[in-house]
N, C-alpha and C positions, 0 to 999 in steps of 0.2 A: 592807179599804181600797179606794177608790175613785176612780181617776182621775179629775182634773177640768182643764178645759180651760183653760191660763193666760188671764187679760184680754187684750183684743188680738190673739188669735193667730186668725185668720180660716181657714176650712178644715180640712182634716187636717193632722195631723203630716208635715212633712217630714225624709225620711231626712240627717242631716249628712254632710258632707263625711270623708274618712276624717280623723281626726286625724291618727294614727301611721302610719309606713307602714316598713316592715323594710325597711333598705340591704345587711345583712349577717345571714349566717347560716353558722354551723360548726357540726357534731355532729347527734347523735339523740340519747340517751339521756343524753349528755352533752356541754354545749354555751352557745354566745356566740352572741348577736344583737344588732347595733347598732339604735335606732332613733329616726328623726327625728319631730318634733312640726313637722307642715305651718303652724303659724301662729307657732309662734318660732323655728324651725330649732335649737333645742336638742337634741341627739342624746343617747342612755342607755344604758347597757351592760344587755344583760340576760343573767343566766346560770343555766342550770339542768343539777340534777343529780338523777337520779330523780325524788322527790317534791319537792325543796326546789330554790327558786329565790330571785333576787334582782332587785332594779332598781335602778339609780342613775347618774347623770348621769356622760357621757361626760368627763373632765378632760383639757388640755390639760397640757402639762409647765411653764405658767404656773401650774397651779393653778385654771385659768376655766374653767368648760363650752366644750365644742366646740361651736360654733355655725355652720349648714351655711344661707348666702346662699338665703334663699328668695323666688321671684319675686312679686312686686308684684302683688296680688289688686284691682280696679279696677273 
């Protein structure tokens, strides 16, 4: 397989913006981490335990994703 350079894209690849970025963290080997999406502010529980882990969207006691006010990109 052979990388090819999208139409349009002038130069090198530039490296993106972090998406995810870790708020919270508890444990080592067993353990919780919150973490936000920098362009929705959707936050996701993740948790892991030895080998097995999970991911899924942080819920409010509404039932709606927690949603963390992210500043205005301009």
């Amino acid at each position: 397989m052979r990388f090819t350079k999208p139409k349009g894209l002038k130069g090198g690849i530039k490296m993106a913006e972090k998406r995810f970025e870790k708020v919270f963290s508890q444990g080592m080997v067993s353990g919780w981490e919150i973490w936000v999406d920098t362009q929705t502010g959707v936050n996701y529980v993740f948790h892991y335990e030895g080998h097995a882990s999970g991911l899924t969207p942080l819920l409010g006691a509404d039932g709606k994703p927690v949603v963390t006010p992210m500043p205005r990109r301009d």
